[in-house]
C-alpha positions in Angstrom: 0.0 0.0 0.0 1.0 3.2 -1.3 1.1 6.4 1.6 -0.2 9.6 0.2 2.0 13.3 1.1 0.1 16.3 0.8 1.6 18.9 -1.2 0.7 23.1 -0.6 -0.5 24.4 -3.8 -1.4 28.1 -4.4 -4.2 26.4 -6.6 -8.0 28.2 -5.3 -9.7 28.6 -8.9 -11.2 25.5 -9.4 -12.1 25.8 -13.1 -8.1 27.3 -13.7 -6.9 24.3 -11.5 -9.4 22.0 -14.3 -8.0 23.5 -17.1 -4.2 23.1 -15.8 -5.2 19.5 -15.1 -6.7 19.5 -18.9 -3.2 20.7 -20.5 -1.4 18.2 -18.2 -2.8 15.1 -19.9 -5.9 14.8 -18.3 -9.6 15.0 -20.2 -12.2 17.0 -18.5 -14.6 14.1 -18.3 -12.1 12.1 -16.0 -11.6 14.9 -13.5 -14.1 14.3 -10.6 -15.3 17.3 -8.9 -17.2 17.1 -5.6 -18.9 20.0 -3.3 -17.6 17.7 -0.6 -14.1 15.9 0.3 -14.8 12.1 -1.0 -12.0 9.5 0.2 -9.4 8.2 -2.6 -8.7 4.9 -3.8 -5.8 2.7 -3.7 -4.5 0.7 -6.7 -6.3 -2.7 -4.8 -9.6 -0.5 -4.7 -9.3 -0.2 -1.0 -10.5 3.0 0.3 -7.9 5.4 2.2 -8.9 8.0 5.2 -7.5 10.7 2.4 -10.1 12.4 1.1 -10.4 15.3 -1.7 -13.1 17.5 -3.4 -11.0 17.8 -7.2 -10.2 13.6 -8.1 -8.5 11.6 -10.8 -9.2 8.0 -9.8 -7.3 5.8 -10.6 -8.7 4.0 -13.8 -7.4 7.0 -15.3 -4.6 7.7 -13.5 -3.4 4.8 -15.5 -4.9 5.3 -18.9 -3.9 8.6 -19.8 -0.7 8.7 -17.1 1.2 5.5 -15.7 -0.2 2.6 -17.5 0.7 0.6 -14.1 -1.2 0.2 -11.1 -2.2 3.9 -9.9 -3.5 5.2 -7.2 -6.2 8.0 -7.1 -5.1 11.4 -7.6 -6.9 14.4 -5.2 -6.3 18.0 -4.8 -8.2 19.0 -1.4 -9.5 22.5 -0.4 -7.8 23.7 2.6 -9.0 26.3 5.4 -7.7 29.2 3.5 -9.3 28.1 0.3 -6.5 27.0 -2.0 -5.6 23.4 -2.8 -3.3 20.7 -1.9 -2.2 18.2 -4.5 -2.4 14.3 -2.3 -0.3 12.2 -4.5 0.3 8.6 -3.4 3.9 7.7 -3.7 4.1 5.4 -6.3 2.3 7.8 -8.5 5.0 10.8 -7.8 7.1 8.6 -10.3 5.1 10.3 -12.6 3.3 13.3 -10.9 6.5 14.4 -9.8 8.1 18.3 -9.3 8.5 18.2 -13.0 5.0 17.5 -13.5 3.9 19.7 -10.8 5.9 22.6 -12.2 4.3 21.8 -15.4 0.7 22.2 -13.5 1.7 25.3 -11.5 2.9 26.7 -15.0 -0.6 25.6 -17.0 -2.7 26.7 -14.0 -0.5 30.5 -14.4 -1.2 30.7 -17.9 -5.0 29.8 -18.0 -5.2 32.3 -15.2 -4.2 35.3 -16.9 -5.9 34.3 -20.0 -9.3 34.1 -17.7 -8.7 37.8 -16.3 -7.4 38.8 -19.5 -10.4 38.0 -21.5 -12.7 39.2 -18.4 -10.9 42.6 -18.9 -11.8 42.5 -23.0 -8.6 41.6 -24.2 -7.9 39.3 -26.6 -4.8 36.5 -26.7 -2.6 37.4 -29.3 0.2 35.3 -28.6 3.6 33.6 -26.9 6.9 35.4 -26.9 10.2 34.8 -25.2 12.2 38.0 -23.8 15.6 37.5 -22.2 14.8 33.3 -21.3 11.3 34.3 -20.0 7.5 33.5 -21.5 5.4 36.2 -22.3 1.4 36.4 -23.2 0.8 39.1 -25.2 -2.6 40.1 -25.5 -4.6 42.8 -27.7 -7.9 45.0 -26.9 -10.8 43.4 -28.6 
C-alpha cells in the first residue's frame, strides 16, 4: 500500500486548477469534482482515510498517465481556500516536481488568460524576452 504526502499548492480557482489539469494530460470528463471531500482509492480498490473534493481515480490515473497500477489522484481544499495536491507515492514517479511545475505553470497561464479575457482583451500570442514566456494580449 502506497502512503499519500500532501503537497501546498497556491491552486483556489477550481475551473483554472481543471483547465491546468486538462493541458497536463488529463480530459475534462475524467476529472471528478465534488462539493464535498470524498476518500481516494488505492491501486487494490481499497478506500484510504484521504479524502479530496478535485479527483483523478485511478482507472485513469493509468490510462492517460502510468499505465501501471495507480493510485487515485486528489487535490483538497484547505481552510484558507486553495488546494493541496495528495499524491500517493508510487504515483509521484510520474506526478513528480517536473510534472507539478508543469501544473503550476498551465494553471499560471490559463489564469491570466481568464482575467485577460474578463478585462476584454484578446490573446494574441507567446513570446520569449531574455529566457522568459510572455502572453501578449490585444484590446478586442
Amino acid at each position: 500500500m502506497s502512503a499519500y504526502s500532501e503537497n501546498r499548492t497556491a491552486f483556489k480557482d477550481v475551473d483554472t486548477l481543471i483547465a491546468a489539469l486538462v493541458e497536463c494530460g488529463y480530459p475534462k470528463e475524467c476529472i471528478e469534482i465534488n462539493e464535498t471531500a470524498q476518500h481516494l482509492y488505492g491501486y487494490h480498490g481499497d478506500k484510504r482515510t484521504d479524502t479530496a473534493e478535485i479527483i483523478i481515480r485511478r482507472n485513469n490515473v493509468n490510462k492517460y498517465m502510468s499505465g501501471g497500477a495507480s493510485n487515485d489522484i486528489g487535490f483538497k481544499r484547505s481552510a484558507d481556500g486553495t488546494y493541496s495536491a495528495i499524491i500517493s507515492q508510487y504515483d509521484s514517479g510520474k506526478h513528480n516536481a517536473k510534472w507539478m511545475a508543469k501544473l503550476k505553470t498551465a494553471y499560471a497561464e490559463n489564469g491570466i488568460m481568464k482575467t485577460a479575457s474578463k478585462q476584454g482583451l484578446r490573446f494574441a500570442g507567446r513570446k520569449v524576452v531574455n529566457g522568459k514566456l510572455q502572453l501578449q494580449f490585444l484590446k478586442a
